[in-house]
C-alpha positions in Angstrom: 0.0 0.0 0.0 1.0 3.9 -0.7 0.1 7.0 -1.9 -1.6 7.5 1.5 -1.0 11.6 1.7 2.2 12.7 -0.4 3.0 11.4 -3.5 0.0 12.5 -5.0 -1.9 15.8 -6.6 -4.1 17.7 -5.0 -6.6 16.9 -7.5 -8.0 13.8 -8.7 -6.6 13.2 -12.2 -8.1 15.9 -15.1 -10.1 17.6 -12.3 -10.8 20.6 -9.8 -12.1 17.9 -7.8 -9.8 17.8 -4.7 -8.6 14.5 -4.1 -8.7 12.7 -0.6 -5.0 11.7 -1.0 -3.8 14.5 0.4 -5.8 14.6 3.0 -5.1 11.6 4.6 -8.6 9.8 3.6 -7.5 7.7 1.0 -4.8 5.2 -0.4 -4.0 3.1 -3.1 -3.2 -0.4 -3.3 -1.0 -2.2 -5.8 -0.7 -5.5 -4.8 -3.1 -8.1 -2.6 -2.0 -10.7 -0.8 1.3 -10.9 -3.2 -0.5 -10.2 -6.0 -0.1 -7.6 -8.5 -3.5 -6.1 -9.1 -2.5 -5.2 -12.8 -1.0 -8.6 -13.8 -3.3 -10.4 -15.6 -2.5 -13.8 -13.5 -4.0 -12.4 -10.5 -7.6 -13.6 -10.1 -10.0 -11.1 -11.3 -12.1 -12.4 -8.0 -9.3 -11.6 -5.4 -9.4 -8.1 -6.8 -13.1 -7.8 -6.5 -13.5 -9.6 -3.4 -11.2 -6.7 -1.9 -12.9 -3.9 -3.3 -16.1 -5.3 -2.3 -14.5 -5.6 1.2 -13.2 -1.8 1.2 -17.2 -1.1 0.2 -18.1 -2.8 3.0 -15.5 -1.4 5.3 -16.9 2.2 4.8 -15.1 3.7 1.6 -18.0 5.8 -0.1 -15.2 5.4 -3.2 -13.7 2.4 -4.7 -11.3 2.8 -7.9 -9.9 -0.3 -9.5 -9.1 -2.2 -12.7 -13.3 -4.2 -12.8 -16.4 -2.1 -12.9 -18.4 -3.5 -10.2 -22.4 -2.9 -9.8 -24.6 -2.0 -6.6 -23.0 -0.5 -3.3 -24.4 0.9 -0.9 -24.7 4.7 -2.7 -24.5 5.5 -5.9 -20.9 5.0 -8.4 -19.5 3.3 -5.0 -17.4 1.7 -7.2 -15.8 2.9 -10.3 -12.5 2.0 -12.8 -11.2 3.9 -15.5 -7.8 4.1 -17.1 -5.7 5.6 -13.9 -7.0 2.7 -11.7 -5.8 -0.3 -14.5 -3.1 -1.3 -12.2 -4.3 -0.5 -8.4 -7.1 -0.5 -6.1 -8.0 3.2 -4.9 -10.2 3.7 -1.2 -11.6 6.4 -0.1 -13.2 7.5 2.9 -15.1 10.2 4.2 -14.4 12.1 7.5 
């Protein structure tokens, strides 16, 4: 895990949006349990499982390589070409 606070811009990625990286309510993880989120050997369910577990944890954000459905508000989850290779979470203060 990293990219808890420094490391990353104030905004998120081709936004004014301020990110949560900065302020300490969010990080990014590359690898799970030894595996490499973006190689393709890793099992697409061990990456959904954990951002299904982040969901359920309390991040109102979940960024990752799969596009998953429901949550518990809406676009809970979401992936798009920054998150191919790591799972972001987010949380709310």
């Amino acid at each position: 895990m990293s990219v808890v606070r420094s490391g990353h811009p104030l905004h998120v990625f081709g936004t004014s949006r301020p990110s949560d990286h900065p302020r300490g309510r969010a990080f990014d993880v590359w690898q799970i349990d030894g595996h490499a989120v973006v190689d393709p050997a890793t099992p697409r369910s061990l990456v959904e499982r954990f951002m299904r577990d982040a969901a359920a944890a309390g991040s109102y954000n979940v960024g990752g390589p799969v596009l998953l459905s429901g949550g518990r508000t809406p676009n809970q989850f979401f992936s798009d070409a920054t998150h191919h290779d790591h799972v972001h979470v987010g949380f709310r203060t």
